[in-house]
N, C-alpha and C positions, 0 to 999 in steps of 0.2 A: 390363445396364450399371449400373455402381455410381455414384451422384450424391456428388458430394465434400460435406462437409461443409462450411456458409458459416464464413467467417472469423469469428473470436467478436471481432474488431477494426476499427476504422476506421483508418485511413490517410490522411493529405492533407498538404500542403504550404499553407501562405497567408504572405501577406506578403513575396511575389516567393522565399519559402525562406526566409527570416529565420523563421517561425514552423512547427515543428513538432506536428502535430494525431494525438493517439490518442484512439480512442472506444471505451468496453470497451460490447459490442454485441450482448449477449446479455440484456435485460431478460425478468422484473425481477429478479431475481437478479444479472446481472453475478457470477455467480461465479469466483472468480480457479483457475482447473481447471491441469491441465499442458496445455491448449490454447493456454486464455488466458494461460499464464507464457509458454511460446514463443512467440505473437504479438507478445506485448509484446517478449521480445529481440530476437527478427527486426526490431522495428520500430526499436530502439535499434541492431543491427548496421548498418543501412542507412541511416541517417540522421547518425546521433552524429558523424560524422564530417567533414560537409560544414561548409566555411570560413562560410558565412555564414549557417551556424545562430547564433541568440540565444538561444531559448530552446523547451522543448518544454510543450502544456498537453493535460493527461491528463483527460478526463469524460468520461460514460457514459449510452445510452442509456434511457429510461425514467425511471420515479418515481424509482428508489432507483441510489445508484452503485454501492454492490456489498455482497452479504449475509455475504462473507467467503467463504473457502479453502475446498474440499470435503472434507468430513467423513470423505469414501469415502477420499476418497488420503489421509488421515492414520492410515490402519491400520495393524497392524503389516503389515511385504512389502512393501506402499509409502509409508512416510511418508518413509526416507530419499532416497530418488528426489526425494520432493514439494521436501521440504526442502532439498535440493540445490539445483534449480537457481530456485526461488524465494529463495531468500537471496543465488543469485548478482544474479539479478532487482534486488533489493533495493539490492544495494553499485554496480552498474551506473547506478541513479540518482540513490545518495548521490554518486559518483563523477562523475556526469554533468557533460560538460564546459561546461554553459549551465545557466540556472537552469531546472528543474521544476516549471512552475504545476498544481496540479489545484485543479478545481472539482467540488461534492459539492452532490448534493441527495436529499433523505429521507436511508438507510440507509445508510450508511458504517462495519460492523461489520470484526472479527476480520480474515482476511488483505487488505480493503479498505482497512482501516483502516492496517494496516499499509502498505501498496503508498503511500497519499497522505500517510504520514509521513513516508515516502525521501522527499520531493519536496522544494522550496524554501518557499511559499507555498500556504496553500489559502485557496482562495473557500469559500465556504457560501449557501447557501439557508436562510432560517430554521424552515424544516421540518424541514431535517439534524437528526439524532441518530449520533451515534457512542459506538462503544463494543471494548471488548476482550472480548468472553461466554466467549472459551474455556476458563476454570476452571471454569463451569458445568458442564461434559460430562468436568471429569475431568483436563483437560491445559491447559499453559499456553502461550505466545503468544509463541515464540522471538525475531523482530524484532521486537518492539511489546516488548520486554523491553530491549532495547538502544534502541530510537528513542525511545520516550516519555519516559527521564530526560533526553533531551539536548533534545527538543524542550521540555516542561512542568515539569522539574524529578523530584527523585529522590520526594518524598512525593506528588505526586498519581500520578506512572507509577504508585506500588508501589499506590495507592486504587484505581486502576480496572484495575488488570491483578488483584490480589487482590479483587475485590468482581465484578467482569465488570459494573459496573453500564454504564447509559450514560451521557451527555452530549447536553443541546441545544445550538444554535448558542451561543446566549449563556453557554453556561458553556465552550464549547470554546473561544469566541474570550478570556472572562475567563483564563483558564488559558494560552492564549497557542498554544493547538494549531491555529487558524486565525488568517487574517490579515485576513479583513471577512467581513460578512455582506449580501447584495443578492437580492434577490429572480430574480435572475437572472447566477449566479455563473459561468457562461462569459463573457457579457457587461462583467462587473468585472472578469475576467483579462483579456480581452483589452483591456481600459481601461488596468490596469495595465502590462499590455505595451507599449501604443500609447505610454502615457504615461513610463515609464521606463526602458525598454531597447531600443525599437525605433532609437532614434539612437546605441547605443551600436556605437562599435568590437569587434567578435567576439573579435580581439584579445584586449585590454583586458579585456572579459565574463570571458572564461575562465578568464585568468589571477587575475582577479578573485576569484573562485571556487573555485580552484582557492586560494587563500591562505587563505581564509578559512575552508576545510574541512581542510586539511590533518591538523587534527589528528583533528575528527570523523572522518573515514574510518578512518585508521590504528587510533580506539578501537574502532569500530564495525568492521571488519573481525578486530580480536583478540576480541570480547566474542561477534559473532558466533558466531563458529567454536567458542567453551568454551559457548555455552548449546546451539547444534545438540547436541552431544556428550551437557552432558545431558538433552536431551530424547529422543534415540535409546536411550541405555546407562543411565539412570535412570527417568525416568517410564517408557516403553514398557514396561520391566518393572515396573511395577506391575500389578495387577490391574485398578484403579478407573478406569485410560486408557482402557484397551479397552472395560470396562462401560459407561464413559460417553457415547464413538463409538457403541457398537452400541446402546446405548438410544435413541441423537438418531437412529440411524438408520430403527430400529422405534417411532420416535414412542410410547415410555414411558416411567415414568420411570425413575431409575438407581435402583442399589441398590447403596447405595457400603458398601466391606467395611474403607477407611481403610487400603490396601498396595497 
């Protein structure tokens, strides 16, 4: 008899429904896998919808919240799969019809990184480090290409998606890419929740939101779709992509050929 695999996700309900809870729940890693993308839509199909959702707050269990997208499914054969329905992931909670709180503590790298910059608001831990590494190995960072100029601006996105360097809290929150820092960043969202949207009209919330994004989405959904493109039908054909995957994968270093 074959044992199912545990859900790489939490699930729950608090604040009579008003507050929706996901916990990505494969420490320490939290890698964002095609397990973990489906968990997360599954979670956003079943819930996104109910009238007296406010708001949904995304963290993760263990030290770090997630070390970024798997290496393995960005090869050629399956990176467009990966990329598919992770980007749909993506517009799903740019789109989302309540605001998206996440809270981050340690590691918030590459497709982590990305996942908590669809969101509205992030909390931080002063431990948090984030960062974009993916140039390091070769390839570049299709959502965090489109989300970091609209969240931080167009010169620091292109600094840390061209450098992979990272960021501590204190330079994430100076830059504007979090919204506080607490020693205990589930606990400040859900502050901020209790405190600023939990007497709001759902109504009202939505509509809210849905104004004030209108144009973000529409950009983010066209810019999307033209960097997917070259990341499939440009990078992928280079050489130094795949060197760079399969070097991080056999833990050596690359031996970049510059094509």
């Amino acid at each position: 008899m074959t044992t199912a695999a545990p859900s790489p996700l939490r699930v729950w309900l608090e604040q009579g429904g008003k507050l929706l809870r996901l916990r990505l729940a494969r420490p320490k890693a939290n890698v964002i896998d095609a397990a973990m993308t489906a968990a997360l839509a599954a979670a956003l199909d079943g819930h996104l919808g109910r009238d007296n959702l406010l708001a949904l707050l995304i963290d993760a269990e263990g030290p770090n919240f997630s070390f970024g997208a798997s290496v393995e499914e960005h090869l050629p054969g399956r990176c467009a799969a990966m990329l598919k329905s992770f980007h749909a992931l993506i517009l799903r909670l740019v789109e989302s019809p309540v605001p998206v709180l996440v809270a981050i503590r340690g590691q918030c790298l590459g497709g982590g990184l990305e996942l908590a910059s669809a969101g509205t608001s992030i909390f931080a831990s002063p431990d948090a480090k984030f960062g974009q590494p993916e140039i390091r190995l070769g390839v570049i960072a299709p959502a965090a290409s489109c989300l970091l100029p609209e969240r931080i601006g167009f010169a620091a996105a292109e600094d840390l998606l061209l450098s992979g360097r990272g960021l501590n809290a204190e330079e994430a929150r100076a830059l504007g890419l979090i919204s506080a820092i607490s020693e205990d960043p589930e606990a400040e969202a859900l502050a901020w929740f209790n405190a600023h949207l939990a007497d709001k009209s759902g109504a009202a919330l939505r509509l809210a939101l849905r104004a004030a994004r209108i144009d973000l989405v529409e950009r983010l959904r066209a810019k999307l779709a033209r960097v997917e493109r070259l990341y499939l039908d440009d990078l992928m054909a280079t050489r130094d992509a795949v060197e760079g995957l399969e070097a991080f994968i056999a833990k050596r270093p690359a031996k970049w050929e510059h094509r």
